[in-house]
N, C-alpha and C positions, 0 to 999 in steps of 0.2 A: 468286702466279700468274706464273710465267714466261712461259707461252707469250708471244707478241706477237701484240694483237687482231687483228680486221678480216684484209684481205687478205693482209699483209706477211707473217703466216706463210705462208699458203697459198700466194705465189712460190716460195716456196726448191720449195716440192714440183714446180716447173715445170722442173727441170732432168731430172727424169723424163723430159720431154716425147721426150729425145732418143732415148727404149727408145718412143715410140711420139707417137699424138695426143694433143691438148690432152683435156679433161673437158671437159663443156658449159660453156661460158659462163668459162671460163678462159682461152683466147687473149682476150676483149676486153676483160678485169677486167684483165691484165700490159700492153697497151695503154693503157687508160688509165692507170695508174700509171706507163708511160714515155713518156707525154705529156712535148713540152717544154712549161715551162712560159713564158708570157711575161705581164709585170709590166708594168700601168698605172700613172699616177703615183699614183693615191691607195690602190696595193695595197698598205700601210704601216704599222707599229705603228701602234695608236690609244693604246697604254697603255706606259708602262714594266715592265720582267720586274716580275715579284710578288719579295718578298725574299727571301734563299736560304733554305733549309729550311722554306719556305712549305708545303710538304705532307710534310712530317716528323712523324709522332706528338710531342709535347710534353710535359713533366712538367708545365709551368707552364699547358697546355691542358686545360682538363677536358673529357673524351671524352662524345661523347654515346653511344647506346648501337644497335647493328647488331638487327635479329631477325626473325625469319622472320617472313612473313605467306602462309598459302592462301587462295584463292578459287575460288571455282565460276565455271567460262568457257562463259558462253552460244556462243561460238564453236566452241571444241576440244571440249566436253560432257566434258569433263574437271576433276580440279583440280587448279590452278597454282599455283607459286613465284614469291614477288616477295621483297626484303630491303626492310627498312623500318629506315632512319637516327630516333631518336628523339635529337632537341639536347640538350646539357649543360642539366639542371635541367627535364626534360620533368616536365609536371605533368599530367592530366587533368583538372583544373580551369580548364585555360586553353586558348584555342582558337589553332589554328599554320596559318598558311600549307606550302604544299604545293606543291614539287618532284618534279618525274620523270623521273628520270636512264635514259637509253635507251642500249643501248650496239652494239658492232659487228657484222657480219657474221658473225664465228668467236666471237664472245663468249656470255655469258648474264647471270643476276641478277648474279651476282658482280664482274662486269669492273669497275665502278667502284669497287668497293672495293677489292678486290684488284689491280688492275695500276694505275688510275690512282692511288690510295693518296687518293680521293677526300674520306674520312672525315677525316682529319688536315687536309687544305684545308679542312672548315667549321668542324672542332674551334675552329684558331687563327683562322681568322675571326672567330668568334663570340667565343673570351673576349678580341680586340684590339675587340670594338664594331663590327668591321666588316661585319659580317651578321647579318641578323636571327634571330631562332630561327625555323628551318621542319624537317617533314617529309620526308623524302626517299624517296623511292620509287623502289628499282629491281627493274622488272620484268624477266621474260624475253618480251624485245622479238619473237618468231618463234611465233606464234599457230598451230601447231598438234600433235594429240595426243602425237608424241614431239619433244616441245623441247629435245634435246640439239645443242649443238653438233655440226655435220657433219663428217662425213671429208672431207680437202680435195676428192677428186674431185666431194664431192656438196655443196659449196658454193655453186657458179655455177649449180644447177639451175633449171628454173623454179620447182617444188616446196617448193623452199626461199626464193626471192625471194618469191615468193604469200606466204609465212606472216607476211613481215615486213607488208606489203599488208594481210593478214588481222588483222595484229592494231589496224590501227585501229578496230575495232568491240570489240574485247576490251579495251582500256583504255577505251573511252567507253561501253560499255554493261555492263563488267564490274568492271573493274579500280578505276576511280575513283570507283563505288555502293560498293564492301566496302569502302574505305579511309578513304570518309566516314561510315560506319554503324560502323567500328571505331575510330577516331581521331579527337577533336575539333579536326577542322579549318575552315577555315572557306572554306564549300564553295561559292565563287564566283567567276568568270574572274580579279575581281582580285587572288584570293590564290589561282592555280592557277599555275605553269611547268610547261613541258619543252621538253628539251634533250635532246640525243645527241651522241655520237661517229660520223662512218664513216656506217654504214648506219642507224643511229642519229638521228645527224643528218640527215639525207633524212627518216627517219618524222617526225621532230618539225617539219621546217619543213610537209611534209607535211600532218601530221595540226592543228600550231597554228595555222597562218593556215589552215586552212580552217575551222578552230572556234573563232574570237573570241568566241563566247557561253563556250565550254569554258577558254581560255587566253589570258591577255591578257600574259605572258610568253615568249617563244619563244628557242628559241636553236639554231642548228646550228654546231656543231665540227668541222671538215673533211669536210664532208658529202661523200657519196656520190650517184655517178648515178641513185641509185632518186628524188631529191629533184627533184621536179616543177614544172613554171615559174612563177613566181609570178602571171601571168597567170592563169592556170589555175587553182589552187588561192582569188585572193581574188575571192568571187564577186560582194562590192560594192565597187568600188576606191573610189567614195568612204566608205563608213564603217569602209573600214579604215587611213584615214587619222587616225583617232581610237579607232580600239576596242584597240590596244595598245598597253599602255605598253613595251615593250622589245621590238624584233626584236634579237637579235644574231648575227650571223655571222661566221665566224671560219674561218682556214685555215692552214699555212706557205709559203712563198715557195719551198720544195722538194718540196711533194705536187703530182706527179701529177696530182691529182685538185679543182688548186684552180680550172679552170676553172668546175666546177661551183656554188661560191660564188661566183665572181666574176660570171657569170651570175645569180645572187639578186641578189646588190647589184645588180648595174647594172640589172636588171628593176626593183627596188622607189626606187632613185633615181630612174630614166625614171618611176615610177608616182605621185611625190611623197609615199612614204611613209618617214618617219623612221625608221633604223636607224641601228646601230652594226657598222662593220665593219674588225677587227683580222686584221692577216697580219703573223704572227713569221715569225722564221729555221727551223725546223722541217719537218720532211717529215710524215709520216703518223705521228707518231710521238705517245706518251702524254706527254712533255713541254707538248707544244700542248695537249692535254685538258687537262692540269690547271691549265696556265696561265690558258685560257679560263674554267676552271669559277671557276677564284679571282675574273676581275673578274666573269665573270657573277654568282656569288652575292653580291659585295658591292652590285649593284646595285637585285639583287628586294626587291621588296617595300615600296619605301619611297617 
């Protein structure tokens, strides 16, 4: 997949702009992305890079295996594409924890496997021991009847913001009923994640802290401005001082867009709740994703 997810394509189409105006909601998407950005002291690695060809396909990695999965969407009254990662040595005899990888603004099922090269990260995780076997699920994060990625003009629409909004009822009252009635997982907060990329990341911090019954894993990767204040979203601050094991959030020291994380953390530090918050060298770029996804999944589930 070459494009480049999330907004960073959709700039270059701004030099348009100069044959006329902006599309809706595209002067304030190049706005924030050229945010300056400015760095707290503890805006800082939390982890060392992962090792080179950390997400390189393997010969000495045994693959797990990609496959299609539909469901029927009480929201869109349609039926949907999600890609479902099944681990090296998947059995139906045995019951998996379960990942849900959300991905960007311009993206769909595919962006995690295809641009972040997502699969090869759990591959070699898993046969070095350092993650557990789970299920992955990547759905198509934009909850309504035609879920194609948009043309840039019709990216920034409201139309199109709504459906990502939309589909937090489509994973919780659709999405994650077919994937535990199809796959022996084990269907409880403590062995559910999600995480996203971008716009991605905003639905999962989003949709996970506000559903500690649903996700006791959470994680946002250079979240985007749809990701809502942490105030807001946990609606008993003290039992969310205990109902998850892992918030992590993550950004680079060259996005744009990293006030928006930096905002999470400092909400959920002032709130005394325990996170993890890592800032590489990186801009908006799919290096940070995969980086993140590496220490994220060496830590779930264990």
């Amino acid at each position: 997949m070459k494009r480049r997810i999330a907004v960073l394509a959709l700039l270059v189409a701004t030099a348009a702009q100069a044959q006329g105006g902006d599309a809706p909601g595209q002067a304030e998407a190049r706005a924030n992305f050229n945010r300056t950005v400015v760095l707290a002291a503890d805006d800082v690695r939390a982890f060392d890079k992962p090792p080179a060809g950390f997400d390189e396909a393997s010969r000495a990695a045994p693959q797990g295996q990609v496959v299609e999965f539909g469901y029927e969407s009480a929201v869109t009254r349609t039926r949907r594409q999600a890609l479902v990662y099944l681990p090296p040595g998947y059995s139906p005899e045995r019951r998996y924890p379960v990942l849900y990888l959300l991905h960007g603004i311009g993206g769909n099922q595919h962006e995690w496997q295809g641009y972040v090269r997502a699969m090869p990260v759990l591959d070699r995780l898993r046969a070095q021991g350092q993650a557990v076997p789970m299920i992955v699920v990547m759905p198509n994060g934009r909850a309504r009847p035609d879920d194609a990625p948009p043309s840039p003009e019709q990216t920034f629409t409201p139309a199109h913001i709504a459906a990502f909004a939309s589909f937090e009822a489509d994973l919780l009252q659709s999405l994650i009923p077919a994937i535990d009635a199809k796959y022996p997982t084990l269907a409880d907060a403590d062995h559910r994640a999600l995480a996203g990329l971008s716009m991605g990341g905003g639905q999962s911090l989003n949709f996970g802290l506000a559903h500690p019954e649903t996700f006791a894993w959470v994680g946002g990767f250079s979240s985007a401005p749809n990701t809502r204040p942490a105030a807001e979203l946990l609606r008993d601050k003290e039992a969310a001082r205990h109902a998850f094991k892992l918030i992590y959030l993550s950004c680079g020291n060259r996005d744009g867009l990293i006030n928006v994380s930096q905002a999470m953390h400092r909400d959920l530090k002032a709130l005394g709740i325990i996170h993890l918050w890592n800032v590489d060298e990186y801009g908006h770029d799919r290096e940070s994703w995969a980086e993140n996804l590496y220490h994220f999944a060496r830590r779930l589930f264990r």
